[in-house]
C-alpha positions in Angstrom: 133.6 -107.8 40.3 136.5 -106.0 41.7 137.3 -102.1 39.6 140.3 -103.7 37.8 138.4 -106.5 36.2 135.5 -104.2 35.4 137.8 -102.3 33.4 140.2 -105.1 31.8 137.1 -106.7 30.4 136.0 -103.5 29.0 139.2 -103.3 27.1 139.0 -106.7 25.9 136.0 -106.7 24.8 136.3 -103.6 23.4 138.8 -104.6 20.8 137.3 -108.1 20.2 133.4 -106.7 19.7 132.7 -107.4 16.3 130.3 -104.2 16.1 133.2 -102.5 16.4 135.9 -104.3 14.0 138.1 -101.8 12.6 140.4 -102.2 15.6 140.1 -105.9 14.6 141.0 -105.0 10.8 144.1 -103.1 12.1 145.2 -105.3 13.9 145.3 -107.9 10.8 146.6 -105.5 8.5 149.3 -105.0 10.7 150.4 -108.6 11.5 149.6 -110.4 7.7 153.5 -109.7 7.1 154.5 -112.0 10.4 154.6 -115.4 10.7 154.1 -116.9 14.5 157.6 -117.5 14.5 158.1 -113.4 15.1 155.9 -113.5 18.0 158.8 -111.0 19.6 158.6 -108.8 16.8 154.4 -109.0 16.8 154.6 -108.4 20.7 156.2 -105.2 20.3 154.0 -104.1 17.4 151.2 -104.7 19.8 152.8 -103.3 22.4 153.4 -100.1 20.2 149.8 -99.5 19.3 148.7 -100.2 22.9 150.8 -97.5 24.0 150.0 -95.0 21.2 145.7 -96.0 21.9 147.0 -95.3 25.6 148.4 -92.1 25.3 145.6 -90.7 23.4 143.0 -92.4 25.4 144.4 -91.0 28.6 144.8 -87.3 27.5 141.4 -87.3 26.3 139.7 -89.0 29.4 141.5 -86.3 31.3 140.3 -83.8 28.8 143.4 -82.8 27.7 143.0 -83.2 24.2 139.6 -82.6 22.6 139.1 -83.8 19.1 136.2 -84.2 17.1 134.6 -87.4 17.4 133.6 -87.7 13.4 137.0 -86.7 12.5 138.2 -89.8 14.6 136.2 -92.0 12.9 137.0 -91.3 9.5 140.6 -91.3 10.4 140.3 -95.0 11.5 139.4 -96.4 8.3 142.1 -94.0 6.9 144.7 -95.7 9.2 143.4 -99.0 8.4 143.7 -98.7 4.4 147.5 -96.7 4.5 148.7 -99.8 6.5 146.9 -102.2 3.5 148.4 -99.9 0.9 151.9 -100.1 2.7 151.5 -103.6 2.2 150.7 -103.7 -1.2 153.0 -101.9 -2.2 155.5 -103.5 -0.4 154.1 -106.9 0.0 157.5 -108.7 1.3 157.5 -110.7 4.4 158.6 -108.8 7.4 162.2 -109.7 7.6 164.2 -106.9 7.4 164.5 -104.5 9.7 163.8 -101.1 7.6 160.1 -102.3 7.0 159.3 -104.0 10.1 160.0 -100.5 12.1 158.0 -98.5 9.7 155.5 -101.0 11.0 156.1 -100.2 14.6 156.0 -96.9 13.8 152.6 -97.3 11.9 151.2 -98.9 15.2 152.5 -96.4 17.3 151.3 -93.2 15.4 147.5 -95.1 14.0 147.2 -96.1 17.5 147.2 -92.6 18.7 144.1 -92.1 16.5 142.8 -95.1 17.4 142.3 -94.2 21.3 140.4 -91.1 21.0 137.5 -93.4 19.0 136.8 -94.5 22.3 138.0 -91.4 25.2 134.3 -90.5 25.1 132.4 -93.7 26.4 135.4 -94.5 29.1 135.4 -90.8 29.9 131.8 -91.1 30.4 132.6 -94.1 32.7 135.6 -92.7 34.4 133.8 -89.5 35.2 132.3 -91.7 38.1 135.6 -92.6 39.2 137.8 -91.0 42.0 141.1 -91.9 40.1 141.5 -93.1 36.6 144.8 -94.6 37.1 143.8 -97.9 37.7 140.5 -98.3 35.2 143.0 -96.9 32.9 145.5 -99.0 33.3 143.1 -102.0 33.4 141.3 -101.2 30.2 144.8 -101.0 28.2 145.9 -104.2 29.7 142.7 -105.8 28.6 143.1 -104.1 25.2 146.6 -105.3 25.0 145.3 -109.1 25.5 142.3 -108.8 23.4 144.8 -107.8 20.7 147.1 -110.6 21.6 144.0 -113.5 21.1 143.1 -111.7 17.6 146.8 -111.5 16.4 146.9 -115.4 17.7 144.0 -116.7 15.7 145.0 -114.8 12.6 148.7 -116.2 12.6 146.9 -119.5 13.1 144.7 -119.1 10.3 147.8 -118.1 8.5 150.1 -120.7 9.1 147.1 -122.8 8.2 146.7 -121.7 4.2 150.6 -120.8 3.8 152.1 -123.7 5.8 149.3 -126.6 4.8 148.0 -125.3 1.3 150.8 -124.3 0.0 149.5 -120.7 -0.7 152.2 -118.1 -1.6 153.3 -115.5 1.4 153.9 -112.8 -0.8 150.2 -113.7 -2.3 148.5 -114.2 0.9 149.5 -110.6 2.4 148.2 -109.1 -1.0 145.1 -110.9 -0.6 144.4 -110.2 3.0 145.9 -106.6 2.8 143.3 -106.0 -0.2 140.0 -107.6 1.3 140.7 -105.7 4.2 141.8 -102.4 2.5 138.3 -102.9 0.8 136.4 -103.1 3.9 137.8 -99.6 5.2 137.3 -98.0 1.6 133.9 -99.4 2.3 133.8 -97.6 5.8 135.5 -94.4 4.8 132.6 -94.0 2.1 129.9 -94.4 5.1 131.5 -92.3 7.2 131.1 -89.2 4.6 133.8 -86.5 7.0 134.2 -84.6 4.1 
């Protein structure tokens, strides 16, 4: 296995491992206002929290940002339940513009925290490495795909109960953005930062 599919299947499975499924949670939270008809719109939501877990993933592999690692970890769950509540209490469909780029800006800034919950195991890895351009690169592309098949499936699933049982939009992003607003309550409350 050649460097570049070492690290492209460490980014995938990285964001599909179910051990680690806040990034998975996220990523739901994120997309339950789309339908797959916005795929262009869910792209560059995507495509905005891969570049914000970039950024920070880079500067911290290079070590130019150090932050503490339990601080990162409670801030994920945080990130995860202020996307749920920003659905809740706005649960209409993405449709117009105003909300859907406070949702590209949610991805961009939550996925900033999101890449230092991993800078220490891929700095670990990249430590053996002569140049981290192309692991790192790699890695985010595999991230980026990994997000992609989650954000799939979930649409899937969605179009499932809105489109064939009838089940209300507006209802079905409360629901969602609640059971998963639960499980990060649930993960802040283990994670005991303060």
């Amino acid at each position: 296995m050649n460097q570049f599919q070492l690290y492209f299947n460490l980014g995938l499975k990285h964001i599909l491992d179910l051990n680690g499924f806040d990034h998975i949670l996220f990523v739901i939270a994120l997309c339950v206002v789309y339908l797959m008809r916005d795929w262009k719109k869910i792209l560059i939501l995507v495509t905005a929290f891969t570049i914000g877990h970039s950024l920070t993933l880079a500067l911290a592999t290079l070590k130019v940002v150090k932050v503490d690692t339990e601080l990162v970890e409670f801030l994920i769950p945080v990130t995860i339940a202020l996307t749920c509540l920003s659905n809740i209490f706005k649960p209409k469909p993405a449709g117009g513009t105003g909300y859907v780029q406070l949702n590209y800006a949610l991805a961009l800034f939550f996925g900033l925290i999101h890449g230092l919950g991993f800078s220490n195991y891929l700095s670990a890895l990249l430590g053996r490495e002569s140049s981290i351009l192309q692991p790192l690169l790699a890695f985010n592309i595999g991230l980026e795909v990994g997000q992609l098949v989650i954000v799939t499936v979930f649409l899937l699933g969605s179009s499932i109960v809105v489109g064939l049982f009838g089940t209300n939009r507006k209802e079905w992003i409360l629901i969602v953005s609640a059971l998963v607003m639960g499980m990060s309550v649930m993960m802040i409350l283990e994670n005991k930062y303060w």
